[in-house]
N, C-alpha and C positions, 0 to 999 in steps of 0.2 A: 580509421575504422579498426577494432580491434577485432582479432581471429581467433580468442579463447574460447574455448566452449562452455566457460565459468559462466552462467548470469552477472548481467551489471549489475553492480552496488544500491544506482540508482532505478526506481521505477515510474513508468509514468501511468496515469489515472486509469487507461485500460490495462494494464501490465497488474496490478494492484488490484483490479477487479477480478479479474480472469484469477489471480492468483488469492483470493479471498472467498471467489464463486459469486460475486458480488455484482448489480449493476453500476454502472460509471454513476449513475442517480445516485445512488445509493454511495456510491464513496465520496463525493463531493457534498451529499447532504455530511457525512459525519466529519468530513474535512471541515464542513462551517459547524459545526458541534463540539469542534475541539475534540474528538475522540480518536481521530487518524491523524499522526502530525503528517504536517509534508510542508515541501516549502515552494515557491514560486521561483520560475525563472522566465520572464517574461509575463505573460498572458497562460503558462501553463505549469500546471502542479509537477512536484518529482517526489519522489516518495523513498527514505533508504530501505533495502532491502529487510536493514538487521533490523530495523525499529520497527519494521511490520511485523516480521517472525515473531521478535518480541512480544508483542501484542498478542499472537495466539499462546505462545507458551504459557503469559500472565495469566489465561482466562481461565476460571474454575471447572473443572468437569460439573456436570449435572446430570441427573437424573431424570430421563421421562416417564 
């Protein structure tokens, strides 16, 4: 068990929800869309941290 107060590297599918604002529905539908990479470890998704962040930084601002 590690004692940092760093966030882990890795995430798992509520960790990535909560951290998106996202339902688990909603991540695992874009996990089978190809749009969220993650990978499997057993029966369950883990998701790196940097490759999430990543993904908001790419996304365009818009206008409403």
């Amino acid at each position: 068990m590690t004692t940092s107060k760093e966030p882990s590297q890795i995430m798992t599918v509520e960790e990535v929800a909560d951290f998106l604002k996202l339902s688990k529905i909603t991540v695992y539908k874009l996990v089978k869309k190809g749009d969220l990479p993650g990978f499997r470890v057993g029966n369950s998704w883990r998701f790196r941290r940097e490759t999430i962040a990543g993904i908001i930084t790419k996304q365009p601002a818009t206008k409403v």
